[in-house]
C-alpha positions in Angstrom: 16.2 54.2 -46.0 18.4 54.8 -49.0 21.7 56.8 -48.7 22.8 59.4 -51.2 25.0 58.2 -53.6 27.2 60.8 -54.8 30.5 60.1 -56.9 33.3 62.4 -57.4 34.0 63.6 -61.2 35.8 65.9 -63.7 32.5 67.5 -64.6 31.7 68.8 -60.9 34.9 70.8 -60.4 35.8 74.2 -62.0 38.4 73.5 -64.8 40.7 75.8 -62.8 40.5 73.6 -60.0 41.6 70.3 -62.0 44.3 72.2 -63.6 45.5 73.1 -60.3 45.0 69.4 -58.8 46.1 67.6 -62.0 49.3 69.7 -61.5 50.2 69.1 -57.6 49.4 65.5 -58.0 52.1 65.1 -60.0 54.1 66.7 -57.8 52.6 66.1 -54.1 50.5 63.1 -54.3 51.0 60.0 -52.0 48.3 57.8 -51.2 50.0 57.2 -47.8 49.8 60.5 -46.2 47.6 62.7 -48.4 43.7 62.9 -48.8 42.3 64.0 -51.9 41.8 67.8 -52.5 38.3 67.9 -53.2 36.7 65.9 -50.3 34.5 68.8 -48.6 32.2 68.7 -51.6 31.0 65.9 -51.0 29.1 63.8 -48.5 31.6 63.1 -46.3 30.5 59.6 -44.1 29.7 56.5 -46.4 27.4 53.9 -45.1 26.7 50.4 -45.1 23.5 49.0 -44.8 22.1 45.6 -46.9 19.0 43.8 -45.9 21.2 40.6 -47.2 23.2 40.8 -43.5 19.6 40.2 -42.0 19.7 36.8 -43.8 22.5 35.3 -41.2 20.0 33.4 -39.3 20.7 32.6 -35.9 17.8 30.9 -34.2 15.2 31.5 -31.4 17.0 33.2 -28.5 20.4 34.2 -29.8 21.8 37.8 -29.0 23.9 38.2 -32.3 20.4 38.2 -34.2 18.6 40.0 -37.4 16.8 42.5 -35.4 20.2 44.0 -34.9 20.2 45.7 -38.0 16.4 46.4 -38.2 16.4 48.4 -34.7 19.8 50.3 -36.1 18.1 51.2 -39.9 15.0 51.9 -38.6 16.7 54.8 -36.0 18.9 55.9 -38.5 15.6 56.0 -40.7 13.6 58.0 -38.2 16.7 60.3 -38.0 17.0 61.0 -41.3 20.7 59.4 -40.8 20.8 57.5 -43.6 19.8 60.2 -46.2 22.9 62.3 -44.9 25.8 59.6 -46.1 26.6 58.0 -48.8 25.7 54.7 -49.8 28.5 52.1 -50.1 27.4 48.6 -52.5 28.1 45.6 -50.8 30.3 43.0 -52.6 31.6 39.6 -51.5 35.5 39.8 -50.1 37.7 38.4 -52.8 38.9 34.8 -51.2 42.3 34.9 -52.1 42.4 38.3 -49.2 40.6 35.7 -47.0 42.9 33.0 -47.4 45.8 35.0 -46.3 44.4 35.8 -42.7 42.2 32.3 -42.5 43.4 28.9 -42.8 42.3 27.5 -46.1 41.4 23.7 -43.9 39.0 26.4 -41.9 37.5 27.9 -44.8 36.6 24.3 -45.9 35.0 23.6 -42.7 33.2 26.8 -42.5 31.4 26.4 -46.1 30.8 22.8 -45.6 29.1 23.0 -42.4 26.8 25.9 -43.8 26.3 24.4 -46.9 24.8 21.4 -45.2 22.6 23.5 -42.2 24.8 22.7 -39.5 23.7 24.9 -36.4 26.9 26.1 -35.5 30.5 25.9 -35.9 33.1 25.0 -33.7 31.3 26.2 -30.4 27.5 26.5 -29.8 27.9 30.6 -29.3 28.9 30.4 -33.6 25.2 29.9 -34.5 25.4 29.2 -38.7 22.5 29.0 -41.3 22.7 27.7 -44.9 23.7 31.6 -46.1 26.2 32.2 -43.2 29.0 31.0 -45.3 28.3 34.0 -48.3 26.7 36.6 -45.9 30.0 36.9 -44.1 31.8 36.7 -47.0 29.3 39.7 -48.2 30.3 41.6 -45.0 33.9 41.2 -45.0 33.6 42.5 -49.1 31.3 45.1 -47.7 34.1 46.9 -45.1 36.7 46.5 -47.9 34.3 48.6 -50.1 34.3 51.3 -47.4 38.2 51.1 -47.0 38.4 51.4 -50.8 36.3 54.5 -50.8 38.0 56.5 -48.2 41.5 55.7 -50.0 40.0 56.7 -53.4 38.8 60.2 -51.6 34.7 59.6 -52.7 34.1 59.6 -48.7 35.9 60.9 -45.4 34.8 58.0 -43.2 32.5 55.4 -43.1 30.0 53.2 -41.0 29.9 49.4 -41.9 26.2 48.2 -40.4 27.4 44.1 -41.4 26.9 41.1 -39.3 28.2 38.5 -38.5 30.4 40.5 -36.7 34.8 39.6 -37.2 36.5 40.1 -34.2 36.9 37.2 -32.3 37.5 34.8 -35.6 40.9 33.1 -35.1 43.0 32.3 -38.3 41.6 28.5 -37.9 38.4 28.3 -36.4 35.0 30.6 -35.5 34.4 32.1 -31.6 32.3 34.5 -30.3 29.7 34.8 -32.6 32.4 35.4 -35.6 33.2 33.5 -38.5 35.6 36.1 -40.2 38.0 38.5 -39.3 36.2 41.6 -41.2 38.8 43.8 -39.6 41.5 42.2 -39.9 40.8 41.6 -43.6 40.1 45.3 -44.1 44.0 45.9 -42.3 45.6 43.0 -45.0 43.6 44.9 -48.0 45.3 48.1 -46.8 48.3 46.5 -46.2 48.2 44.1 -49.1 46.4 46.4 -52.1 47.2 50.1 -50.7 50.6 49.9 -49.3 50.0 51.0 -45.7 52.3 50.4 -43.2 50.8 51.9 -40.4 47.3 50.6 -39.4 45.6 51.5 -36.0 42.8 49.1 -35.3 40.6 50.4 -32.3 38.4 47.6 -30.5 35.9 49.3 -28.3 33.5 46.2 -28.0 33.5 45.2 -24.4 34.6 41.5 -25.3 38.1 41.5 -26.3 38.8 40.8 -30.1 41.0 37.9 -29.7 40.7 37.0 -33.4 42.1 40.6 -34.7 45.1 40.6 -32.0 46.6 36.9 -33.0 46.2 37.7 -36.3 48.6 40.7 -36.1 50.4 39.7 -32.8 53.8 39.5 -34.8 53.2 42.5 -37.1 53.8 46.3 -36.4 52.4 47.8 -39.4 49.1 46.5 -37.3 49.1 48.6 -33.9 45.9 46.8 -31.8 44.6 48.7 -29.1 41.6 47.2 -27.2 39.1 48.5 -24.5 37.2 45.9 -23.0 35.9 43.5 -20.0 38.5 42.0 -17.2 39.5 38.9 -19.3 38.6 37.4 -15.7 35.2 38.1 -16.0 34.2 38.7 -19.8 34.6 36.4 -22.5 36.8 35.4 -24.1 39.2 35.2 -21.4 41.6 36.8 -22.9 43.5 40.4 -23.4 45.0 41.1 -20.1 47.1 43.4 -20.1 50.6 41.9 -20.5 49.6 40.0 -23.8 51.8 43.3 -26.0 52.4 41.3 -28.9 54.9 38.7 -29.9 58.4 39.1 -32.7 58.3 42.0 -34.8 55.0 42.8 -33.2 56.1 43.3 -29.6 55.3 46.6 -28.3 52.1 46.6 -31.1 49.2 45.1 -28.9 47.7 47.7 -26.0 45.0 45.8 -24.5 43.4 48.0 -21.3 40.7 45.7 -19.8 38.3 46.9 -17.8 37.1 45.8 -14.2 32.8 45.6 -13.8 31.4 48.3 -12.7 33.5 50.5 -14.8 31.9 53.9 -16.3 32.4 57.2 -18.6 35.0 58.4 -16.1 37.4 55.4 -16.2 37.2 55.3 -20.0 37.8 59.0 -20.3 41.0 58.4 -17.9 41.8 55.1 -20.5 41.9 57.2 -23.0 44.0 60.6 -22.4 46.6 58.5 -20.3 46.8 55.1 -22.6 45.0 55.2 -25.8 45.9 58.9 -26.9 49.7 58.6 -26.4 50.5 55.3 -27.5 48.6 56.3 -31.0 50.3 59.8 -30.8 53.4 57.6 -31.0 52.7 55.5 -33.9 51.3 58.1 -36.1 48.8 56.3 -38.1 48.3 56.0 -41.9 44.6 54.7 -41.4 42.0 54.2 -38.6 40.2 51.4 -38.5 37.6 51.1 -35.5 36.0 47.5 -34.1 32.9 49.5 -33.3 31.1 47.2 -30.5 28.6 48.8 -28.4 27.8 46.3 -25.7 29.9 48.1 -23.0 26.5 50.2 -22.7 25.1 49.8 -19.3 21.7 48.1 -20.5 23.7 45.3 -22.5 22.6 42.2 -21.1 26.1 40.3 -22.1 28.8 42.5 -20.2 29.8 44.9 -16.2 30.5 48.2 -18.1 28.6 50.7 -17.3 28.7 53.7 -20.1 25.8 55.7 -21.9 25.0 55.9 -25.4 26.7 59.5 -24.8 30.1 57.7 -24.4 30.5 56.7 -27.9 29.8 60.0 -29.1 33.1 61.2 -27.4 35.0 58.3 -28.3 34.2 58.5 -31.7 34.9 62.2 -31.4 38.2 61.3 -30.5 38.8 58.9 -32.9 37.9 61.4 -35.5 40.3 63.8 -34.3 43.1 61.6 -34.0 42.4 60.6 -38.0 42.3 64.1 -38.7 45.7 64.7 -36.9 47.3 61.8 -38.2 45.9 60.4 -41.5 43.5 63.5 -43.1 40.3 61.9 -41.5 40.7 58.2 -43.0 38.5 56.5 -40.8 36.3 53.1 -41.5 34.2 52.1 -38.1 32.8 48.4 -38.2 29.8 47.0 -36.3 30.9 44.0 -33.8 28.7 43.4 -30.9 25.9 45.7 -29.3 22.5 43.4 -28.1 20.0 45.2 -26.5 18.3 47.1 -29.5 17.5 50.5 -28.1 20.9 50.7 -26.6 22.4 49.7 -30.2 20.1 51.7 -32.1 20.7 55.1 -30.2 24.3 54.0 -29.4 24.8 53.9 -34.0 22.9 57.3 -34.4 25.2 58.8 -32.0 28.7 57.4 -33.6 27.0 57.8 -37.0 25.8 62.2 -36.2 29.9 62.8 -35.1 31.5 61.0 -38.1 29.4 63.2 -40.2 30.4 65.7 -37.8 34.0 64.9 -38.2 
């Protein structure tokens, strides 16, 4: 199930070549709006897969569970997915980056309770296990390592298979499954380490990523845009679709929730009306995507209703729009997604377009 690992050097170009590139990066180059010359000669979607993230043990019964991953490697296995990207190492996140989204009282709490086998944290759905603390700490790293590679041109775009999953971790406490913000970390490293000032995060997971929006809700270098559940009937209650961001940041949240019932056609109508112009407008610098797939219609935890199809044309989209607006800098994260097949075929689909892209 091992990816190709290919890295970029002097020796696979034509001399010619570098002298030409050595010679318009002096002149041209800026990280913020320009991809790196040689990228179409090389494989151009990193993944992220680590048996480690299979160590996050939840316990008998809980839908944010090991098999996750297993039902996802084995498809892309049988696909010969994995072969066709490049693999990404996983690294733990550096904890100074952590402790500038999370508070450091939470942090604390978080390592204590797993370092002595607590069962959760903070709310029953936040199932913990001795390694929690360093496996998400391991998967927030990882999604760094994949923003790292598409800004140092070795990939296009990138598929982060990591769990626990990020989005609904508030600055001071776990919900939802999450115990770090992986997304919102990967934003502040770009932010923080690469200078961005124009981050699109898209949350397509049909619970609504409470955790990434308050931890940007006063910043518009972060524009949040979120597809999900009726806050009315989907946890976690919240993302309606006044909640636009607060300060600074008003104008910077786009939250478009989702009545049950609702299918391909009403997503499709989301996008071209809502999603398309407001991210037309803000021209991003890099796309970040909080890849959930439980708004497939066999997921057992949500009312939406589209196919595994539907995530082809929204990553499709997504691809395009990084294309138009940032030369294809793209990094997609796994958040929810629970019943395996679904996941599974759901992954192979987003994973055959970004190689596509």
């Amino acid at each position: 199930m091992s990816a190709v690992s290919y890295q970029l050097s002097e020796v696979d170009c034509e001399p010619a070549i570098l002298r030409h590139w050595h010679a318009r990066a002096q002149a041209d180059w800026n990280p913020k709006t320009t991809r790196c010359r040689f990228a179409g000669i090389m494989a151009r979607t990193g993944l992220i897969q680590d048996n480690r993230f299979q160590r996050h043990a939840t316990g008998p019964g809980h839908p944010e569970r090991p098999e996750r991953l297993a039902a996802i490697a084995e498809a892309l296995s049988e696909r010969r997915l994995d072969e066709a990207c490049t693999a990404i190492n996983a690294s733990p996140v550096d904890m100074a980056l952590v402790r500038s989204l999370h508070t450091p009282a939470y942090l604390d709490r978080l390592e204590s309770a797993c370092r002595t086998g607590l069962a959760y944290i903070d709310e029953p759905d936040s199932a913990i296990c001795t390694e929690s603390f360093e496996i998400a700490r391991l998967g927030a790293g990882a999604v760094i390592g994949a923003v790292d590679a598409v800004m140092a041109c070795t990939i296009d775009n990138a598929f982060c298979a990591v769990r626990p999953p990020g989005h609904h971790a508030e600055h001071d406490r776990s919900r939802g499954f999450c115990l770090l913000g992986n997304v919102a970390l990967a934003a502040k490293h770009l932010i923080d380490h690469h200078r961005l000032d124009r981050i699109l995060i898209l949350d397509w997971d049909v619970h609504h990523g409470n955790g990434t929006q308050h931890l940007f809700d006063a910043d518009p270098r972060v524009l949040f845009i979120s597809l999900h559940g009726h806050p009315d009937f989907v946890y976690p209650g919240s993302g309606f679709a006044t909640e636009r961001g607060i300060g600074a940041g008003e104008g910077f949240t786009l939250n478009i929730p989702m009545l049950p019932g609702t299918g391909d056609a009403e997503y499709h109508a989301a996008f071209a009306d809502k999603v398309q112009p407001e991210i037309q407008r803000y021209a991003p610098q890099f796309v970040l995507i909080s890849a959930g797939f439980d708004a497939h219609r066999l997921d057992p935890l949500a009312p939406i209703n589209l196919e595994s199809e539907s995530f082809g044309w929204m990553t499709r989209t997504m691809t395009e729009i990084a294309a138009r607006h940032c030369d294809g800098r793209l990094v997609s994260v796994l958040e929810g997604g629970y019943h395996l097949s679904a996941l599974a075929e759901s992954v192979s689909i987003h994973i055959e377009t970004l190689l596509s892209a």
